[in-house]
N, CA, C and O atoms as a Tripos MOL2 file, in Angstrom:
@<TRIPOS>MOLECULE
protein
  300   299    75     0     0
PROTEIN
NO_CHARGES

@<TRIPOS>ATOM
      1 N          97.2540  -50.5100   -8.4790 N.3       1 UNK1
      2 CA         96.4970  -51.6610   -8.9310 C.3       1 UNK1
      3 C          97.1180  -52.9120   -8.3420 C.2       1 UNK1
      4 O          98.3430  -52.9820   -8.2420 O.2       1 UNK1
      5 N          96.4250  -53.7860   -7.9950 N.am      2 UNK2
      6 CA         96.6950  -54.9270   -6.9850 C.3       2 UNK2
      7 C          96.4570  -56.2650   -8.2450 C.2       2 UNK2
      8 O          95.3890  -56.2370   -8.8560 O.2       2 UNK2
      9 N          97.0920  -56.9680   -8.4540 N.am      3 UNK3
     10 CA         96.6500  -58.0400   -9.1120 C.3       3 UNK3
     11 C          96.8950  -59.4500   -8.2810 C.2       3 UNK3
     12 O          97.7940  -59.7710   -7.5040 O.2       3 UNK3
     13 N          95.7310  -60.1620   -8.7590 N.am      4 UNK4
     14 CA         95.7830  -61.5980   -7.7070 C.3       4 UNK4
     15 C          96.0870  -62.3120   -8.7640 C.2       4 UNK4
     16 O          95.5510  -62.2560   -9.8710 O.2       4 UNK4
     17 N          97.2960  -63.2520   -8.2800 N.am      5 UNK5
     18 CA         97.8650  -64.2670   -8.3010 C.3       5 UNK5
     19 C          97.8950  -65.5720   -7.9560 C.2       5 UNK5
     20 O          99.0260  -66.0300   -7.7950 O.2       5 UNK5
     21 N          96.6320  -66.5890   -7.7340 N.am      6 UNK6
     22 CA         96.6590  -67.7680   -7.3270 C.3       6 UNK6
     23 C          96.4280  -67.5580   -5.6240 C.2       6 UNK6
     24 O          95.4320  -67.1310   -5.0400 O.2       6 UNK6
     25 N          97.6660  -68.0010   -5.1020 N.am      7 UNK7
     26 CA         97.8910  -68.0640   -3.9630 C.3       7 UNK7
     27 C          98.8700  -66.9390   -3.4680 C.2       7 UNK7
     28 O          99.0340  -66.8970   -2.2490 O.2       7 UNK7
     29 N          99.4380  -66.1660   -4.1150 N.am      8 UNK8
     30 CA        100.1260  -65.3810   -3.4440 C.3       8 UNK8
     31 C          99.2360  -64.1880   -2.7710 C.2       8 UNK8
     32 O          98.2300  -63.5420   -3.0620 O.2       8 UNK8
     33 N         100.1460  -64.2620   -1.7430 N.am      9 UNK9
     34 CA         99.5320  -63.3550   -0.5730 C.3       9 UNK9
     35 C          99.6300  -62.0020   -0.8570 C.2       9 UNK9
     36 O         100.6530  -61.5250   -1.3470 O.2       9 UNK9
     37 N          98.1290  -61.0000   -0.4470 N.am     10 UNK10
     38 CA         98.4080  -59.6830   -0.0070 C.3      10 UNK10
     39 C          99.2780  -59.2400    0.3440 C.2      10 UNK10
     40 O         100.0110  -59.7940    1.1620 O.2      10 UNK10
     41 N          99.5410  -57.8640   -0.2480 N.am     11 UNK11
     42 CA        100.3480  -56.9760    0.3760 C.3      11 UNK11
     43 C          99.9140  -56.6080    1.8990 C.2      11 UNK11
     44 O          98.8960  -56.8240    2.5560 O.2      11 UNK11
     45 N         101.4500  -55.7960    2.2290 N.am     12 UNK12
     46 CA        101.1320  -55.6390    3.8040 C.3      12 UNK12
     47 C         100.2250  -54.5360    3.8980 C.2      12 UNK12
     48 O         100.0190  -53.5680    3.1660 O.2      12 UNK12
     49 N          99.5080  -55.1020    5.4790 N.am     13 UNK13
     50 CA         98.4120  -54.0170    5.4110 C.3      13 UNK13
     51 C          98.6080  -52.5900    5.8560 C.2      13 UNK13
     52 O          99.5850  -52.5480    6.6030 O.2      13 UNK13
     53 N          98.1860  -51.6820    5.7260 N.am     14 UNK14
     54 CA         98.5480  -50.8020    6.1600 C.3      14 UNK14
     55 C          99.1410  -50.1550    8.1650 C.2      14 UNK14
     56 O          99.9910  -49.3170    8.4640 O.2      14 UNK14
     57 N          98.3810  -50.8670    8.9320 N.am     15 UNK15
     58 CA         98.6490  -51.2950    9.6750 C.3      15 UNK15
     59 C         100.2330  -52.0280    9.8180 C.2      15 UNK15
     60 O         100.9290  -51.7660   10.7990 O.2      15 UNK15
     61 N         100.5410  -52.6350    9.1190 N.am     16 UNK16
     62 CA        101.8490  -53.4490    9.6550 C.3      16 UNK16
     63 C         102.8350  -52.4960    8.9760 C.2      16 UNK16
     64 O         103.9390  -52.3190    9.4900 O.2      16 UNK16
     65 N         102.4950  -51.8880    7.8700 N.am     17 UNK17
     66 CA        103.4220  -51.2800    7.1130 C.3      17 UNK17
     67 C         103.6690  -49.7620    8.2790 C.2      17 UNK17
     68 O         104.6410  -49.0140    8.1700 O.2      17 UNK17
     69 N         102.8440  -49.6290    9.0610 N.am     18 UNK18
     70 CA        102.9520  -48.4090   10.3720 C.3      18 UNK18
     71 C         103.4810  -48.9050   11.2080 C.2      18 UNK18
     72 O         103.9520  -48.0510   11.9590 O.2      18 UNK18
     73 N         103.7490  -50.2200   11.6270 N.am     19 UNK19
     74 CA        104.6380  -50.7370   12.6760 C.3      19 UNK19
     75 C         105.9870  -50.6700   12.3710 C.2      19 UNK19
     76 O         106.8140  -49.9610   12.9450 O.2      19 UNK19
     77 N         106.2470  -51.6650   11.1640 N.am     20 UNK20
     78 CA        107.3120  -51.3770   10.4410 C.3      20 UNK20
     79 C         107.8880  -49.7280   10.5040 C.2      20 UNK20
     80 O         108.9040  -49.6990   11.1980 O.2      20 UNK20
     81 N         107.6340  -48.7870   10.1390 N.am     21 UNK21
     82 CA        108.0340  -47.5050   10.2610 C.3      21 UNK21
     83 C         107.9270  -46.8940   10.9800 C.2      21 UNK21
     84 O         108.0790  -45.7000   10.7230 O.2      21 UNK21
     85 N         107.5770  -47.3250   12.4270 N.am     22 UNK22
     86 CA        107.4160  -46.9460   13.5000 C.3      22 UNK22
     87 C         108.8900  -47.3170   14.7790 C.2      22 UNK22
     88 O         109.3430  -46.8390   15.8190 O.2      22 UNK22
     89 N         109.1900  -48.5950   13.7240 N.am     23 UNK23
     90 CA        110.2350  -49.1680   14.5560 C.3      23 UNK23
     91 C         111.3910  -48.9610   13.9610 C.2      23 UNK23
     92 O         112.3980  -49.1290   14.6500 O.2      23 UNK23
     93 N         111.5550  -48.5240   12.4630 N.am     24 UNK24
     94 CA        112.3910  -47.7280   11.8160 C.3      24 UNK24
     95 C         112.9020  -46.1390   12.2290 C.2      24 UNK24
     96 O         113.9670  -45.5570   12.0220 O.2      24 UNK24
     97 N         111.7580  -45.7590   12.8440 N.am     25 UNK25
     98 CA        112.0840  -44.2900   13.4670 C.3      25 UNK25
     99 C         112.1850  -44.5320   15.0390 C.2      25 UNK25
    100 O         112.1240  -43.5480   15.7760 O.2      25 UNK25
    101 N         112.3060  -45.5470   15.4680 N.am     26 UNK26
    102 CA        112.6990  -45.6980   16.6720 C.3      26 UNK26
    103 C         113.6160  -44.8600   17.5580 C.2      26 UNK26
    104 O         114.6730  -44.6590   16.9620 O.2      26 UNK26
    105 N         113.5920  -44.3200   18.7210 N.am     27 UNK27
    106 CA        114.1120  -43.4490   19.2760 C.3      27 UNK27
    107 C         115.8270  -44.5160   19.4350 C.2      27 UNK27
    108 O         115.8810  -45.7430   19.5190 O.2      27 UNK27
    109 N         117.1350  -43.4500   19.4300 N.am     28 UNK28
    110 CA        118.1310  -44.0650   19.8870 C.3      28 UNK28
    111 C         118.2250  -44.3650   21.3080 C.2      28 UNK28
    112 O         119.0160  -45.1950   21.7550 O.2      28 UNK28
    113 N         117.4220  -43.6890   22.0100 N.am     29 UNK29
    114 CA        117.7540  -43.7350   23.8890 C.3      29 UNK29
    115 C         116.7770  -44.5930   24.3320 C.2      29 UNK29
    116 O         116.9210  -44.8710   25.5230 O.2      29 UNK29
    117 N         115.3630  -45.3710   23.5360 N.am     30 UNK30
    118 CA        114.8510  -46.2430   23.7540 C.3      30 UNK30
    119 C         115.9510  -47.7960   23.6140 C.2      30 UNK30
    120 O         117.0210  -47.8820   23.0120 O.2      30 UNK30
    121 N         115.2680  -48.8030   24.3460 N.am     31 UNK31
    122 CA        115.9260  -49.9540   24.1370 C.3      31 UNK31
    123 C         114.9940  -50.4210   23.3360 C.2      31 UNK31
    124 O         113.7940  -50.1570   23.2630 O.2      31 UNK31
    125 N         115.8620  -51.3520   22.5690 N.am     32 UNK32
    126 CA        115.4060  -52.1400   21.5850 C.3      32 UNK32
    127 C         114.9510  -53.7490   21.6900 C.2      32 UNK32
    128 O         115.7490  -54.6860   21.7300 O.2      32 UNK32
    129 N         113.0190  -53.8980   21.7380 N.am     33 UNK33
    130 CA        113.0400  -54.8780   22.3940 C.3      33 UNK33
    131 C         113.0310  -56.5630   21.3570 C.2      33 UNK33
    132 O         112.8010  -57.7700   21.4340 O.2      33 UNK33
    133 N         113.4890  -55.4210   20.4070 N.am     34 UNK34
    134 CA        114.0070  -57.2500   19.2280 C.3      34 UNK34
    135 C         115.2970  -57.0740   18.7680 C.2      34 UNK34
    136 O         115.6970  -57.5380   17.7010 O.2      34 UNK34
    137 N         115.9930  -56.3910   19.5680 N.am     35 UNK35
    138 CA        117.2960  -57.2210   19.5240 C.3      35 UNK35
    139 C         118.3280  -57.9870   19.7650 C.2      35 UNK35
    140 O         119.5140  -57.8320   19.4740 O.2      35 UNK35
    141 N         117.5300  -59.2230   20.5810 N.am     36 UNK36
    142 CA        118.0430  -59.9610   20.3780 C.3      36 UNK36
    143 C         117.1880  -61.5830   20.1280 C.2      36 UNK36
    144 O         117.2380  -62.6520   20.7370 O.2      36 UNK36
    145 N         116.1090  -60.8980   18.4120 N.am     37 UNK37
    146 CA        115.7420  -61.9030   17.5920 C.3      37 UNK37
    147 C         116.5040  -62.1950   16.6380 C.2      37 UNK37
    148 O         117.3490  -61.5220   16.0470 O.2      37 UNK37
    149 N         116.1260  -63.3510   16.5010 N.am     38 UNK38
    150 CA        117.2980  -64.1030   15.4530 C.3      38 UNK38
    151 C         117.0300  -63.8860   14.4680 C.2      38 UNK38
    152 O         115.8720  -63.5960   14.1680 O.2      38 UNK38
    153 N         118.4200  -63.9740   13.2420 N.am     39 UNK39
    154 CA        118.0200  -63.4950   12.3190 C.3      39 UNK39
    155 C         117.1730  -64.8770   11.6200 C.2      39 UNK39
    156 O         116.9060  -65.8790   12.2840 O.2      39 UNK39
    157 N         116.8660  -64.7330   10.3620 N.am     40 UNK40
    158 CA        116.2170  -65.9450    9.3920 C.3      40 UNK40
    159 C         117.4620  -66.5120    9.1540 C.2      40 UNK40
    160 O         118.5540  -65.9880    8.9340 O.2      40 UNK40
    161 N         116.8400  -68.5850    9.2990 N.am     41 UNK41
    162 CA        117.6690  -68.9750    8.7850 C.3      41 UNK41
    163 C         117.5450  -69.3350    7.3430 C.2      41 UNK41
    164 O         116.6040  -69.0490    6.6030 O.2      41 UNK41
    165 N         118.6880  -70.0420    7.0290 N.am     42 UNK42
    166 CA        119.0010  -70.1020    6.0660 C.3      42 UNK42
    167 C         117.5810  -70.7060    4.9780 C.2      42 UNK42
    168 O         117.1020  -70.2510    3.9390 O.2      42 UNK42
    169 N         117.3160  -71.6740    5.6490 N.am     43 UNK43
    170 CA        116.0540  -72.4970    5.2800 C.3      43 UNK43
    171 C         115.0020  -72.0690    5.1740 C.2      43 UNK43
    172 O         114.0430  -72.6240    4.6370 O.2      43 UNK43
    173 N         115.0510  -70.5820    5.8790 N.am     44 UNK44
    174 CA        113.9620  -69.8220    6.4890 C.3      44 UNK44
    175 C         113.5920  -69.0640    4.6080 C.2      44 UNK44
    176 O         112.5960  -69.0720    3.8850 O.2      44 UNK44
    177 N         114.8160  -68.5790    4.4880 N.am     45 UNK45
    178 CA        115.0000  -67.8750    3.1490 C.3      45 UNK45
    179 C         114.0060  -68.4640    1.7760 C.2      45 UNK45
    180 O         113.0660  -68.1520    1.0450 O.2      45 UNK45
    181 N         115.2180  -69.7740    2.1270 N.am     46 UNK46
    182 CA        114.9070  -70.7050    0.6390 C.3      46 UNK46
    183 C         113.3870  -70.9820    1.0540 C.2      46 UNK46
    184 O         112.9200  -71.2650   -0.0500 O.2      46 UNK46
    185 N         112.4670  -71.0630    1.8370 N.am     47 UNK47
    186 CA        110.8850  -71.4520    1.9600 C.3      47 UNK47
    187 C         110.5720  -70.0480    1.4870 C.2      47 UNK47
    188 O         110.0090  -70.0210    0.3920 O.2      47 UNK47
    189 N         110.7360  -69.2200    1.8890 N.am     48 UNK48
    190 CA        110.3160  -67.7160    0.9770 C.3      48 UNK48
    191 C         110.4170  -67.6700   -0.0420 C.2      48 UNK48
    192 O         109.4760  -67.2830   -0.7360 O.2      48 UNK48
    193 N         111.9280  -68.1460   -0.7230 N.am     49 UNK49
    194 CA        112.2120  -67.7820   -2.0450 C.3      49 UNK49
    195 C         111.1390  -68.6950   -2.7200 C.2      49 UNK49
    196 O         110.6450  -68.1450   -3.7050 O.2      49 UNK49
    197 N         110.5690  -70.1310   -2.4190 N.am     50 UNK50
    198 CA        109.6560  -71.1650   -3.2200 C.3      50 UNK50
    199 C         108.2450  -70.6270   -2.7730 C.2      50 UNK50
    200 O         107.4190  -70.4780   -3.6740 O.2      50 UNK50
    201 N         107.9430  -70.3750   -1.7170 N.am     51 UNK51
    202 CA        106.5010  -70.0490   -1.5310 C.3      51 UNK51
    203 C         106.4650  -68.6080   -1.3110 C.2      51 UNK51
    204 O         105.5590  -68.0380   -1.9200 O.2      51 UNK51
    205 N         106.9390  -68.1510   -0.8620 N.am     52 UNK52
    206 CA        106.8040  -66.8550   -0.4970 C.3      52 UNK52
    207 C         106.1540  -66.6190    0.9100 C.2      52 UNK52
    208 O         105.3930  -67.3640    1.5290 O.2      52 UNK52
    209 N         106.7390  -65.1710    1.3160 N.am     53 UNK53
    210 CA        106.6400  -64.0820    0.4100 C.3      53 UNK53
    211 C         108.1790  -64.2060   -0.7670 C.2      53 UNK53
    212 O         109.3380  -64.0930   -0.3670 O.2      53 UNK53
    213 N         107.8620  -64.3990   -1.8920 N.am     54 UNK54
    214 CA        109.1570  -64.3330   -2.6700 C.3      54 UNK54
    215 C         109.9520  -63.5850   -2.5640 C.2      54 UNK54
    216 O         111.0880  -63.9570   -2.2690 O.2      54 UNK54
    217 N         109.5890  -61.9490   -2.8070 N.am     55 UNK55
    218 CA        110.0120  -61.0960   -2.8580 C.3      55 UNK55
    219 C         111.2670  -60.2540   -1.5280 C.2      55 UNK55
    220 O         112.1940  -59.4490   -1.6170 O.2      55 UNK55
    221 N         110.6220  -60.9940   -0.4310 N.am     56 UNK56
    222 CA        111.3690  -60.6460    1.0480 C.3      56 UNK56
    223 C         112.1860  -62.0070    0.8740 C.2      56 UNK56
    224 O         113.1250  -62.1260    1.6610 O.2      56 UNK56
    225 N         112.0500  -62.7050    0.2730 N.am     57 UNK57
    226 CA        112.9200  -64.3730    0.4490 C.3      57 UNK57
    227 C         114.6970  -63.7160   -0.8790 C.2      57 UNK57
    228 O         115.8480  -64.0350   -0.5830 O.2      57 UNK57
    229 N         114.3940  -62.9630   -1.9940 N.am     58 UNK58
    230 CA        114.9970  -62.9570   -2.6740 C.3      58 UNK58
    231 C         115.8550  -61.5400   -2.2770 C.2      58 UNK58
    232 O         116.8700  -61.3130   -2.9360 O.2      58 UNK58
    233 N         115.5030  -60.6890   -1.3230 N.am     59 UNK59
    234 CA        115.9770  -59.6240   -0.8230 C.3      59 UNK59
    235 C         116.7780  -60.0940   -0.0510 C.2      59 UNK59
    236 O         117.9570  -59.8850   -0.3360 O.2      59 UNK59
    237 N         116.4640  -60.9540    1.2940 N.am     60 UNK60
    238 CA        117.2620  -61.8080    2.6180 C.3      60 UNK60
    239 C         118.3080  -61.8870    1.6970 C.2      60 UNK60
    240 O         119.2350  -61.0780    1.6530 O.2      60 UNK60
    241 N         118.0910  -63.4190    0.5290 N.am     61 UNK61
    242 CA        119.0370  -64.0420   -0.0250 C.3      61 UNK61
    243 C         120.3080  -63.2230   -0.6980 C.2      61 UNK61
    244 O         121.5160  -63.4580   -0.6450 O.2      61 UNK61
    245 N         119.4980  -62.0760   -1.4090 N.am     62 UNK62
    246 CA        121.0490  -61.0410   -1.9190 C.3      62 UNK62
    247 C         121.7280  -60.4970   -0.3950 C.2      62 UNK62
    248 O         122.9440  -60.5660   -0.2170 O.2      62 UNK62
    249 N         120.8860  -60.0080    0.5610 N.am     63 UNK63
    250 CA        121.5130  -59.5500    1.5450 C.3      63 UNK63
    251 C         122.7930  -60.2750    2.0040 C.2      63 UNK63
    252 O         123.9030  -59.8100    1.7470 O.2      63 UNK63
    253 N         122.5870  -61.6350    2.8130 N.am     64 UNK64
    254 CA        123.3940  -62.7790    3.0060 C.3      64 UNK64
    255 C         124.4760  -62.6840    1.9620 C.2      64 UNK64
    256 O         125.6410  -62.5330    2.3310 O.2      64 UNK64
    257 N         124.0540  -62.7940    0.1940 N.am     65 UNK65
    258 CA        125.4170  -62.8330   -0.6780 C.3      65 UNK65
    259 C         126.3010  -61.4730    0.1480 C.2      65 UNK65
    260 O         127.3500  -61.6930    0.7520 O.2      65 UNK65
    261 N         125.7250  -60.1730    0.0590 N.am     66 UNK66
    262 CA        126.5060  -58.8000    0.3360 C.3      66 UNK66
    263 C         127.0650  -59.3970    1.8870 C.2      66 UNK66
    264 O         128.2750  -59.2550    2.0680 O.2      66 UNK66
    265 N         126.6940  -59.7050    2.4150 N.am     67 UNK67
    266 CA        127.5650  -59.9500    3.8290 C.3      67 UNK67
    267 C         128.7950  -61.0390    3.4460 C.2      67 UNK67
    268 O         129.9480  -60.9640    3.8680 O.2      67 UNK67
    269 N         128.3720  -61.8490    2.7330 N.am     68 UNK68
    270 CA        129.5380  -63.0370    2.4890 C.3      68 UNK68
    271 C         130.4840  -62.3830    1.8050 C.2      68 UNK68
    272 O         131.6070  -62.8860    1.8420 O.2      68 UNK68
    273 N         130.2830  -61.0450    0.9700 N.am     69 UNK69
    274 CA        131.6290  -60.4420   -0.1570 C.3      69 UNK69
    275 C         131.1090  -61.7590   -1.3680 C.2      69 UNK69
    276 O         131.9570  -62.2640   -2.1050 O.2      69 UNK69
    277 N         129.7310  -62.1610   -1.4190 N.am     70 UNK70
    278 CA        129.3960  -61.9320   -2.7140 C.3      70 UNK70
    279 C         128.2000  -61.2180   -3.6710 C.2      70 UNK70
    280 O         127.2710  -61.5130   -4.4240 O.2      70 UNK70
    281 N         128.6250  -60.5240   -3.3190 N.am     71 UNK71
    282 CA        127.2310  -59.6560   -3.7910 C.3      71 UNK71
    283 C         127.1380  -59.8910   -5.5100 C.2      71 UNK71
    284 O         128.2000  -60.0170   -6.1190 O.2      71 UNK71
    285 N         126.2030  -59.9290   -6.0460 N.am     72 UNK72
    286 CA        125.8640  -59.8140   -7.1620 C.3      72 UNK72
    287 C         124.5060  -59.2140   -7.7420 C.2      72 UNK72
    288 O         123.5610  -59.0480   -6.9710 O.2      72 UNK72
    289 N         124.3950  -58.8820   -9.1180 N.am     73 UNK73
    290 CA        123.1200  -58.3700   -9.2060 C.3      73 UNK73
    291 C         122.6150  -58.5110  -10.4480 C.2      73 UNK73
    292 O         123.1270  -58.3090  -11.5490 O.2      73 UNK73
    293 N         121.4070  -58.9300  -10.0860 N.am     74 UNK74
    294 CA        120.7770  -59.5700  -11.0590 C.3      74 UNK74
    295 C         120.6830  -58.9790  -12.7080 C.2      74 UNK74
    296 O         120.7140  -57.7790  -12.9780 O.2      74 UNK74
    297 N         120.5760  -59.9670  -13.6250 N.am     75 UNK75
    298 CA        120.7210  -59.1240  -15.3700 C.3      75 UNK75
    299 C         119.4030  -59.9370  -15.5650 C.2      75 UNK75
    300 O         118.8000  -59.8890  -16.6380 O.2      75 UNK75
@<TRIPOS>BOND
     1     1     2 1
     2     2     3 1
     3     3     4 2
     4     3     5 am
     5     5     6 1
     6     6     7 1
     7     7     8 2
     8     7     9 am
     9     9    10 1
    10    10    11 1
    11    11    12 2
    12    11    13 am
    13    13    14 1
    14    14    15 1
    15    15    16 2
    16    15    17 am
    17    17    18 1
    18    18    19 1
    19    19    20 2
    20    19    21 am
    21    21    22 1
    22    22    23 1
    23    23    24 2
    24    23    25 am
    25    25    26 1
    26    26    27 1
    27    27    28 2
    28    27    29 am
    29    29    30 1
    30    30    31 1
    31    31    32 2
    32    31    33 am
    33    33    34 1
    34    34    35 1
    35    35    36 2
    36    35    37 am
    37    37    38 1
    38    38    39 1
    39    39    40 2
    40    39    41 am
    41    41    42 1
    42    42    43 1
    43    43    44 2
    44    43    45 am
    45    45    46 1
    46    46    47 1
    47    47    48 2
    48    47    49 am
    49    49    50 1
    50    50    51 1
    51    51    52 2
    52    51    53 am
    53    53    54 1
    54    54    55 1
    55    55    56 2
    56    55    57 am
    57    57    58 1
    58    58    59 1
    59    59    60 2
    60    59    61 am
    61    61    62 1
    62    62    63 1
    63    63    64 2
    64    63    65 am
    65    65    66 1
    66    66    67 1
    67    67    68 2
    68    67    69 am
    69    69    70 1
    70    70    71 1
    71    71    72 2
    72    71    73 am
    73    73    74 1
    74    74    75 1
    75    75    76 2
    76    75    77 am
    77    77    78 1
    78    78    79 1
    79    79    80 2
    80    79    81 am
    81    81    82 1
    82    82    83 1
    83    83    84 2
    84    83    85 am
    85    85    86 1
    86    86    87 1
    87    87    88 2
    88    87    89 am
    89    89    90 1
    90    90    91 1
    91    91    92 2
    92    91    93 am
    93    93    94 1
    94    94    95 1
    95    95    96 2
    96    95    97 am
    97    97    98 1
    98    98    99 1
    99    99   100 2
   100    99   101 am
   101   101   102 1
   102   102   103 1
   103   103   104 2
   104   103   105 am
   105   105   106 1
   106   106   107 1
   107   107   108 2
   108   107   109 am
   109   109   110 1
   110   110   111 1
   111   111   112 2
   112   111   113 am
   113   113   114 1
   114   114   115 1
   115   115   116 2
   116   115   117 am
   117   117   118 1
   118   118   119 1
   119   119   120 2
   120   119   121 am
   121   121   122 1
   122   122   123 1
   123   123   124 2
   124   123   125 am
   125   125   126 1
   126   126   127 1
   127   127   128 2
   128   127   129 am
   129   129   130 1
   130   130   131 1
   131   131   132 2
   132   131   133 am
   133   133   134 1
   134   134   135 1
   135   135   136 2
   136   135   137 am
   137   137   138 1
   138   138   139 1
   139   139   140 2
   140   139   141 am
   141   141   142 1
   142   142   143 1
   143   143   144 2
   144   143   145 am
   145   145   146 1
   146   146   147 1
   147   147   148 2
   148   147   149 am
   149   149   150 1
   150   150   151 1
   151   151   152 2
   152   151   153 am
   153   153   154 1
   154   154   155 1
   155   155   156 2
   156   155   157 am
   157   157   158 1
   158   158   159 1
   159   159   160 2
   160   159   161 am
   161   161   162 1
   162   162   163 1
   163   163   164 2
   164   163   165 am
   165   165   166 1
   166   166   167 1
   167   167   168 2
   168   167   169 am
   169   169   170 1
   170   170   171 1
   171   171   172 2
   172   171   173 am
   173   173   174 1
   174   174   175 1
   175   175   176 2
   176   175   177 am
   177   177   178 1
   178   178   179 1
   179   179   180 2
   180   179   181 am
   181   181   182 1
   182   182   183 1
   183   183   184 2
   184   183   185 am
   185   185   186 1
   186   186   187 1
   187   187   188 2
   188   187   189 am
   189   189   190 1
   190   190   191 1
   191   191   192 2
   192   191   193 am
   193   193   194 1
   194   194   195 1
   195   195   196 2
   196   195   197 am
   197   197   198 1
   198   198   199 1
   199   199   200 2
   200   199   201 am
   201   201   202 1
   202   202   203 1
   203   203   204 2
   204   203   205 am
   205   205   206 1
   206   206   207 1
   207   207   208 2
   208   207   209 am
   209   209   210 1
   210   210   211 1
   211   211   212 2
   212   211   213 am
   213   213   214 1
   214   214   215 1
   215   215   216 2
   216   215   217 am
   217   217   218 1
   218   218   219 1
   219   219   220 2
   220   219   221 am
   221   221   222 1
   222   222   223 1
   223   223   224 2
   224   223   225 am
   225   225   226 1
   226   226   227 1
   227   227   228 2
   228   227   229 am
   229   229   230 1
   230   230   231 1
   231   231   232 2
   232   231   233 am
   233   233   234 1
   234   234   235 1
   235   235   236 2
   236   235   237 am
   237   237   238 1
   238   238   239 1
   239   239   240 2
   240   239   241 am
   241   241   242 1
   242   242   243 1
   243   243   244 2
   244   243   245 am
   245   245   246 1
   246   246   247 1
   247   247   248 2
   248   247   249 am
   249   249   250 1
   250   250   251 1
   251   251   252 2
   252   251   253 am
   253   253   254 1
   254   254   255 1
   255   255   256 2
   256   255   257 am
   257   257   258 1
   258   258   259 1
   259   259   260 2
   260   259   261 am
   261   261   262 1
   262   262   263 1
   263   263   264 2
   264   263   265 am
   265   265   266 1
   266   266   267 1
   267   267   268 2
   268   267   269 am
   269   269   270 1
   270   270   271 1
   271   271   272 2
   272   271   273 am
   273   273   274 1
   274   274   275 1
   275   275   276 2
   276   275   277 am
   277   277   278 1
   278   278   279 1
   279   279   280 2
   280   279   281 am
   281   281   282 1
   282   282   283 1
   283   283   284 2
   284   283   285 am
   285   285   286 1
   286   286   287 1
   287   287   288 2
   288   287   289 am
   289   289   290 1
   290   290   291 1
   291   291   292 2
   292   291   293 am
   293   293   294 1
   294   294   295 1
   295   295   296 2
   296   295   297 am
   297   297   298 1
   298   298   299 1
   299   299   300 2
@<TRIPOS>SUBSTRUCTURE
     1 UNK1         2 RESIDUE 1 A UNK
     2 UNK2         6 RESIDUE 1 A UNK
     3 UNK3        10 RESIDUE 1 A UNK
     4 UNK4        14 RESIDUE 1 A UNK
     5 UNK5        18 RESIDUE 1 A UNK
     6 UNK6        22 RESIDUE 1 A UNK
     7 UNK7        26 RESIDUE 1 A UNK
     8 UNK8        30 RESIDUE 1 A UNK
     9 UNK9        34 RESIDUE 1 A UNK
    10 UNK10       38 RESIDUE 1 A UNK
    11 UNK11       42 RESIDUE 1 A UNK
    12 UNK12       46 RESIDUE 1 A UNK
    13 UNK13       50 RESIDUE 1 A UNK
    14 UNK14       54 RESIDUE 1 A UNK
    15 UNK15       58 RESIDUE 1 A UNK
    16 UNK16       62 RESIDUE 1 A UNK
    17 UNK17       66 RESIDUE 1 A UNK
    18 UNK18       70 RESIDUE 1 A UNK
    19 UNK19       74 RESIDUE 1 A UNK
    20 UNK20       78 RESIDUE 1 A UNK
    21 UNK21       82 RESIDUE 1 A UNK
    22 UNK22       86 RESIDUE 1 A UNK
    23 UNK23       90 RESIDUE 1 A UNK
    24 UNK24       94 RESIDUE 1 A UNK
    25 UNK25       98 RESIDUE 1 A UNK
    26 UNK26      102 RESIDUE 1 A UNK
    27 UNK27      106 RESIDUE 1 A UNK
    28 UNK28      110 RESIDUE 1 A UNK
    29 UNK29      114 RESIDUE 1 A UNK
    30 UNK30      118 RESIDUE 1 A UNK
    31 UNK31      122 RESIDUE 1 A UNK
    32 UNK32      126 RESIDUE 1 A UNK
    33 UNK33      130 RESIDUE 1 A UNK
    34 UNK34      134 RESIDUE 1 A UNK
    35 UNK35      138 RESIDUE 1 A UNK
    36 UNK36      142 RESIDUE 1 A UNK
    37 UNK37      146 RESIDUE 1 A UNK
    38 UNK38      150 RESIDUE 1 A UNK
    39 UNK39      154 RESIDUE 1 A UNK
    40 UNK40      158 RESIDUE 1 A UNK
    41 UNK41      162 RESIDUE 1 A UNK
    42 UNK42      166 RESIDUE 1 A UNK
    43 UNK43      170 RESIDUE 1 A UNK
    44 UNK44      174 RESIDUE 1 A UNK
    45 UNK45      178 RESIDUE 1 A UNK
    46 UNK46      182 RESIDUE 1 A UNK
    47 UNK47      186 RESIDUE 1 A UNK
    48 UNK48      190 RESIDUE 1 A UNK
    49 UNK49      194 RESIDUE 1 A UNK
    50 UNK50      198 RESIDUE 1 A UNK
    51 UNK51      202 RESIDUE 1 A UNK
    52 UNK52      206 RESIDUE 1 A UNK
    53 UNK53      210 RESIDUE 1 A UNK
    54 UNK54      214 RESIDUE 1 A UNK
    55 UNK55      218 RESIDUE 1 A UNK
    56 UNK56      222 RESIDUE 1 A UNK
    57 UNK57      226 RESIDUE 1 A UNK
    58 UNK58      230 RESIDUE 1 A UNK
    59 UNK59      234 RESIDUE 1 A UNK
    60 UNK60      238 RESIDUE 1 A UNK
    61 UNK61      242 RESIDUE 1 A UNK
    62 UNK62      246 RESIDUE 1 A UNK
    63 UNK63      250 RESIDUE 1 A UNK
    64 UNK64      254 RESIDUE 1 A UNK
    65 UNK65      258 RESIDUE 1 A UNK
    66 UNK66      262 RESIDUE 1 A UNK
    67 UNK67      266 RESIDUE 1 A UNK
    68 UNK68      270 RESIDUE 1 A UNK
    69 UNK69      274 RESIDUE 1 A UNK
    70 UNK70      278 RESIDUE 1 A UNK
    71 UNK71      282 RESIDUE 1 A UNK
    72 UNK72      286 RESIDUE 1 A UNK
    73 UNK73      290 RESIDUE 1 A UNK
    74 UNK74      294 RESIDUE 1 A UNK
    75 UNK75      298 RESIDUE 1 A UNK
């Protein structure tokens, strides 16, 4: 069940969600032709975390804590 929310955006379509896992099963002896995209910046995050997509904005943001050695988790 899908519920709409104002302005928040659709889920991904099925289509992107096959790219995505397409590039997840990526061969190791292929080259990889996004790596060397940048990651999100910082600013990039915090506009996710307020508009969204929230949900990928609040994932980045714990990620970043776990790389800094501060990881925490939410109560």
């Amino acid at each position: 069940m899908i519920v709409h929310l104002g302005d928040v955006r659709e889920p991904l379509s099925d289509r992107s969600i096959a790219v995505l896992y397409r590039f997840v099963r990526w061969p190791m002896d292929v080259e990889d032709s996004f790596k060397n995209e940048k990651p999100f910046t910082e600013e990039e995050i915090e506009q996710m975390k307020s508009l969204g997509p929230r949900g990928l904005g609040e994932l980045m943001d714990e990620l970043g804590q776990i790389r800094k050695g501060k990881g925490h988790t939410k109560t």
